[in-house]
C-alpha positions in Angstrom: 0.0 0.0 0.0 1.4 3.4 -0.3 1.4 6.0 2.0 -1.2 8.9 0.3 -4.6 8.7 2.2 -6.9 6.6 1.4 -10.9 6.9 1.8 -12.8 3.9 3.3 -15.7 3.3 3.7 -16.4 1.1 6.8 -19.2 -1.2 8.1 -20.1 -4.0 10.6 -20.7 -7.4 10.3 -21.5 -8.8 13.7 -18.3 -7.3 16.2 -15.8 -7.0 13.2 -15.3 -3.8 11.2 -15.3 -4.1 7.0 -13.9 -1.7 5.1 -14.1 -1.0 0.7 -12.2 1.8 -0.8 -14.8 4.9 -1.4 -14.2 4.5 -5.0 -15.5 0.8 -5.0 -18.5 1.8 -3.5 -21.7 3.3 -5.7 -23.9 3.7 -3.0 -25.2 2.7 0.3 -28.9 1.3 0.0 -31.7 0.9 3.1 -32.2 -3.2 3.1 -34.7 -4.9 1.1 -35.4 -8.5 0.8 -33.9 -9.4 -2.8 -35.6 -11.4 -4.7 -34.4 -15.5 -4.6 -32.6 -17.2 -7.7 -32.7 -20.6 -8.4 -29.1 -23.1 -8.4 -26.5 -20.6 -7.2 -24.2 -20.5 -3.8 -26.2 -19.9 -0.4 -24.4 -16.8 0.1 -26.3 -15.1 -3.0 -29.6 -13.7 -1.5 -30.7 -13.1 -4.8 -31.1 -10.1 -6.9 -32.7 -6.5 -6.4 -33.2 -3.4 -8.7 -31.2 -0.8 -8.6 -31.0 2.1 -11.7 -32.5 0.1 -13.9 -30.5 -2.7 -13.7 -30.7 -5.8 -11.9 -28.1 -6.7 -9.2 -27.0 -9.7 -7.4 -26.9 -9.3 -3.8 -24.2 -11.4 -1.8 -24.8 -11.9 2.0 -21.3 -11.2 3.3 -22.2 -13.1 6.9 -23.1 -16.7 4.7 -19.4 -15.9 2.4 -17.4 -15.5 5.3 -19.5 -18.1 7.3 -20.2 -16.1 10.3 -23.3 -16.6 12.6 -26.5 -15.8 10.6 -28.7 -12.4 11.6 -31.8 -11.6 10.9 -31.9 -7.9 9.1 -32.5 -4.9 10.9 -32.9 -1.4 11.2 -29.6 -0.8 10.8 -28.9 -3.8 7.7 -27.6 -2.5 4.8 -26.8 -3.0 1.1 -24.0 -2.0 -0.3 -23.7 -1.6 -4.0 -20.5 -2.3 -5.3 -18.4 -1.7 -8.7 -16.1 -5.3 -9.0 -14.7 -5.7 -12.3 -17.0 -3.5 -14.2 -20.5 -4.8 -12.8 -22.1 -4.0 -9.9 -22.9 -6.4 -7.0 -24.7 -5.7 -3.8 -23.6 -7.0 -0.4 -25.4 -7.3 3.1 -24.1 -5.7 5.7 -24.9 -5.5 9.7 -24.4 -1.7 9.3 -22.1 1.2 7.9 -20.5 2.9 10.4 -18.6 5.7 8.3 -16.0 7.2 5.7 -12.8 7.4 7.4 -9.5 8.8 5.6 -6.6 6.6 6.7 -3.4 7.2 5.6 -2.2 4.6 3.1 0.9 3.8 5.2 -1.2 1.9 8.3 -2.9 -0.2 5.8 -0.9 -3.5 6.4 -0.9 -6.1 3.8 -3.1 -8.7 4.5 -2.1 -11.9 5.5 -2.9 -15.1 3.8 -5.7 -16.1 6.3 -6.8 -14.1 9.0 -9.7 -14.9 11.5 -11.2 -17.6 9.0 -11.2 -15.1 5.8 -9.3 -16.6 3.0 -6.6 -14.0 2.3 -7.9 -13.6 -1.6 -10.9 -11.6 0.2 -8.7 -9.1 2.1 -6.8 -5.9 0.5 -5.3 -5.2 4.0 -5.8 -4.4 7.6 -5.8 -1.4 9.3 -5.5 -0.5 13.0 -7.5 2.6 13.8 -8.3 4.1 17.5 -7.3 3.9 21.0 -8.1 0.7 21.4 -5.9 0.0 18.2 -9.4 -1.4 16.4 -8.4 -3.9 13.3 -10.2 -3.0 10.2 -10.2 -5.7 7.5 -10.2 -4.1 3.9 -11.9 -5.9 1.5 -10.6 -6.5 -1.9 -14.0 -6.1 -3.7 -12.8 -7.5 -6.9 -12.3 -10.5 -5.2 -15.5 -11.1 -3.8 -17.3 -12.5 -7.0 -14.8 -15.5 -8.4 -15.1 -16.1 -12.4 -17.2 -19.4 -11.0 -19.6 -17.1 -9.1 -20.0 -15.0 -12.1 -21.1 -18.6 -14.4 -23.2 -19.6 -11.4 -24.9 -16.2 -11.8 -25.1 -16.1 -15.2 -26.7 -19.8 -15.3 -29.1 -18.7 -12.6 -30.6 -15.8 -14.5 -31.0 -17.5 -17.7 -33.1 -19.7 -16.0 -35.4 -16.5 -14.5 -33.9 -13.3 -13.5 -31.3 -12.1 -15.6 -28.8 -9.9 -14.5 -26.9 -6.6 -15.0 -26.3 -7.3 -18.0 -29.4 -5.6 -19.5 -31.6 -7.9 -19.8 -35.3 -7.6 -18.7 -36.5 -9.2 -15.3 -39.2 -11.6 -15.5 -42.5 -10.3 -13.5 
């Protein structure tokens, strides 16, 4: 990482802290129940509308296989630019955008507290208490496999991003 500031913007998932670059994120959305797709991976909730486009929307809790929640006031989903599309993910909460300076993002190890290390970007310690925030690498989070599954999935009902219409 290098050592300009970098904006991120941060959210909970149960007692952990997330981060995504600013620039990864298109915008923060109040939770709605996305609509179910048939054969794809548990940790796809389905798909929602967003700008005229239809989205997947990953539950990060099921892909990181933490302790499942039901949504709340405070559940969020966060719509993401990885590799050109846009995915949405499920998130306990956003807490804010923080500038941190590009020098205390350390690089991520290859596994850390059960998150295969092709998810992370970095870590970053922030506050008193020396709070670890893991940064995601959003690219990462849809694999060229998720992408097929996806793709299968909608052409069996609910096309995606792509521009393609959703069946009513």
């Amino acid at each position: 990482m290098n050592s300009e500031a970098t904006k991120l913007v941060i959210f909970r998932l149960g007692d952990d802290l997330f981060a995504a670059d600013v620039f990864a994120v298109e915008r923060v959305l109040r939770y709605q129940s996305p609509r179910a797709l048939p054969d794809v991976p548990s940790w796809i909730e389905g798909v929602i509308e967003y700008q005229r486009r239809v989205i997947p929307v990953l539950s990060l809790r099921r892909r990181f296989e933490l302790e499942e929640r039901e949504a709340a006031s405070a559940t969020r989903i966060v719509v993401l630019n990885a590799r050109g599309d846009w995915i949405g993910v499920v998130v306990d909460s956003v807490v804010e955008v923080a500038s941190v300076e590009g020098g205390s993002i350390s690089s991520a190890p290859s596994f850390f507290r059960g998150l295969a290390g092709e998810y992370l970007k970095g870590i970053v310690r922030r506050g008193e208490g020396e709070r670890l925030i893991i940064v995601l690498d959003v690219e990462q989070l849809l694999s060229t496999t998720d992408r097929i599954a996806l793709e299968l999935g909608g052409a069996r009902g609910t096309p995606l991003a792509g521009g393609a219409v959703v069946d009513a």
